[in-house]
C-alpha positions in Angstrom: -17.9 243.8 220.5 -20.6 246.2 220.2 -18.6 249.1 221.3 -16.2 248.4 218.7 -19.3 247.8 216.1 -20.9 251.4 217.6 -17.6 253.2 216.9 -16.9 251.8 213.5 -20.8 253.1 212.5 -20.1 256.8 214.3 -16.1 257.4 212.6 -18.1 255.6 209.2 -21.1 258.0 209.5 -19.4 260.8 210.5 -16.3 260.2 207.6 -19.4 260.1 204.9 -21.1 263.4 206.2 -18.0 265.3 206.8 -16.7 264.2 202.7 -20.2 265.5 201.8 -19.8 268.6 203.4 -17.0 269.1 201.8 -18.5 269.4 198.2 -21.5 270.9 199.0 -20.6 273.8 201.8 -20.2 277.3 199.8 -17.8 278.8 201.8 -14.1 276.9 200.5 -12.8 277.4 204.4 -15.6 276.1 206.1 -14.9 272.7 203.0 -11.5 272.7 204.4 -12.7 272.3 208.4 -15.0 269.4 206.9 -12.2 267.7 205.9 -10.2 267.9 208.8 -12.8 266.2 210.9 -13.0 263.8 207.8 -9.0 262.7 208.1 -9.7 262.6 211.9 -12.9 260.2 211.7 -10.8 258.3 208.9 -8.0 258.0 211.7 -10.3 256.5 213.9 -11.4 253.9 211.4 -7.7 253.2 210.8 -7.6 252.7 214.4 -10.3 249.9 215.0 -8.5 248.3 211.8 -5.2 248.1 214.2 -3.2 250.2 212.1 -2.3 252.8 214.2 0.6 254.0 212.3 -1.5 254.9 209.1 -3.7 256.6 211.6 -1.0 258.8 213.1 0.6 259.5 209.8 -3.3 260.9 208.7 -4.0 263.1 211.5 0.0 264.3 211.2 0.6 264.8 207.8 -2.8 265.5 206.7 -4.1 267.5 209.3 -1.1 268.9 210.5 0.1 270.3 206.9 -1.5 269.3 204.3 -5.3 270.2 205.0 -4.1 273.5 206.7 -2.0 274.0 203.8 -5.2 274.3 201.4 -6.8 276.5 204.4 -3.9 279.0 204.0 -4.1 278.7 200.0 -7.8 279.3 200.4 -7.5 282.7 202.6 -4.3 283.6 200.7 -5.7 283.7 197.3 -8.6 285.9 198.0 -10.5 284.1 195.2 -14.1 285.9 193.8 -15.8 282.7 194.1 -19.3 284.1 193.8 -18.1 285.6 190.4 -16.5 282.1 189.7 -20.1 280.9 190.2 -21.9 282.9 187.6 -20.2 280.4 184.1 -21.2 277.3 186.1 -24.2 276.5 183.8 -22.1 277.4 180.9 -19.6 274.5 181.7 -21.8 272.3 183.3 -21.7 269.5 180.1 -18.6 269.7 179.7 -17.8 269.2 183.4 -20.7 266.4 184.1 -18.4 264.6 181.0 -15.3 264.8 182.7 -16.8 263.5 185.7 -18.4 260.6 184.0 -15.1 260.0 182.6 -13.7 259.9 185.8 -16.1 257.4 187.4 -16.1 255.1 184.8 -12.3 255.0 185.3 -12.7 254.8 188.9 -15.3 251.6 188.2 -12.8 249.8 186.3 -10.2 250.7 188.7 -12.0 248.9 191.7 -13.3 245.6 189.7 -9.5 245.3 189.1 -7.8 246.1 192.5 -6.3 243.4 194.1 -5.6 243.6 197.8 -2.0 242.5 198.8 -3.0 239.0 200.4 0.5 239.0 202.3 0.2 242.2 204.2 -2.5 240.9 205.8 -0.7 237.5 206.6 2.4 239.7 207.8 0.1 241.6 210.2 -1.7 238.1 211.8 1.4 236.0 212.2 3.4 238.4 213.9 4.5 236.9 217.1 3.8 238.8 220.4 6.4 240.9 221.8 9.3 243.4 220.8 10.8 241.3 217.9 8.0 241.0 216.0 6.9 242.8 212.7 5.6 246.0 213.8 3.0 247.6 212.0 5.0 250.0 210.2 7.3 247.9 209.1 4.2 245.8 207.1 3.1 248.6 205.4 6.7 249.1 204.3 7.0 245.7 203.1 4.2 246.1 201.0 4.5 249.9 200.1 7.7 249.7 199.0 7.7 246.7 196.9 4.5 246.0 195.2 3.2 249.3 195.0 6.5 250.9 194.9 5.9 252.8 191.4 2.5 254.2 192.8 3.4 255.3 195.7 6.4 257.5 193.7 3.7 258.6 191.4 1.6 259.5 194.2 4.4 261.9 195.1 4.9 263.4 191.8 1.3 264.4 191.7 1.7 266.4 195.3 4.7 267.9 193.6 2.8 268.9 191.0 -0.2 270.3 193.4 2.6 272.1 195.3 4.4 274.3 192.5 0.7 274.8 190.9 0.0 276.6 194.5 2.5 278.5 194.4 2.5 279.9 190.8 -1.2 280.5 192.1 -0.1 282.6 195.0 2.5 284.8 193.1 0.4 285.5 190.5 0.2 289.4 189.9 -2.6 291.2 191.3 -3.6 295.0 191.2 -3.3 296.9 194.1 -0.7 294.5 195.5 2.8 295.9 195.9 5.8 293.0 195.8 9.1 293.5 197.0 11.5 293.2 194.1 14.9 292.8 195.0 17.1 294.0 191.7 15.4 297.5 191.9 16.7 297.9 195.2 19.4 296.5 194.9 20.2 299.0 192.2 19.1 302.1 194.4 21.4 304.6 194.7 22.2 307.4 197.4 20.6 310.3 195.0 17.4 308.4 194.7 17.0 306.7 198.2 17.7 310.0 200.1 16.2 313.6 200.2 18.2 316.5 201.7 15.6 319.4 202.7 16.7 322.4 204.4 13.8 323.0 206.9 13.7 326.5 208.6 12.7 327.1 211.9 9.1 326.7 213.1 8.0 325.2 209.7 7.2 322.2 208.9 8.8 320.0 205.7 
């Protein structure tokens, strides 16, 4: 019991400082690597919980595409963020508005959440052995019934996050040369080949 309590404080302190390092570290890589270790630390919480499969799912889907994802956006976009930096006062009230906004959403939103009482009961009566309700398949009960309009909006959102990426990274740039297929398509002989008569011992 007080290896389990030890772990749960270590994955809980290390999960809080790694989420603060992501806002507060200046660098946006260095914000990404915080939150890899925070998805792994969250994985190990998710383990002492006995849900192993949510804790698989973190470290493979999170880790494994999404949070690299955002590291290859980050280097990819080559943002100025230092000249990003130099307006922050200018938007500040408007911004600390938003975010008041947001957290008084977020308040309402958790003095109304209601935990699904059966997933819980699925997990505990479970009976030993192969036939029993595996842990996947209670998340799956619940996931895809109760919470089944969520969970599709949830996607949405990503699809959302996804397409706004990569409008981000095509975005034209000076200096950057893009292969365009129409204009070479349309290339002919007479402006794709140059026929020079060189002598001999000269150069073209």
């Amino acid at each position: 019991m007080i290896v389990y309590a030890a772990a749960f404080y270590v994955f809980a302190a290390m999960a809080i400082a790694s989420g603060a390092m992501v806002i507060a570290s200046r660098n946006p890589v260095h914000s990404v690597l915080f939150l890899i270790l925070a998805f792994f630390n969250a994985a190990g919480l998710f383990v002492l919980m006995g849900a192993e499969f949510l804790a698989m799912i973190l470290v493979i889907v999170y880790v494994g595409a999404v949070a690299v994802l955002f590291l290859f956006v980050v280097m990819m976009l080559d943002i100025n963020f230092a000249e990003l930096r130099q307006g922050f006062l200018q938007y500040l009230p408007i911004g600390g508005l938003v975010g008041l906004i947001l957290l008084v959403e977020l308040l309402f939103v958790a003095g109304t959440w209601v935990f699904a009482p059966e997933a819980g009961q699925i997990v505990s009566d479970r009976p030993s052995g192969s036939g029993g309700t595996t842990n996947a398949h209670a998340i799956g009960l619940v996931l895809y019934t109760k919470y089944a309009y969520p969970f599709q909006l949830a996607g949405l959102v990503l699809l959302v996050a996804m397409i706004g990426a990569i409008v981000l990274t095509f975005r034209s740039r000076d200096g950057v040369r893009r292969q365009r297929v129409a204009d070479q398509l349309a290339r002919g002989p007479e402006s794709a080949v140059e026929l020079r008569k060189v002598k001999s011992g000269e150069g073209v």
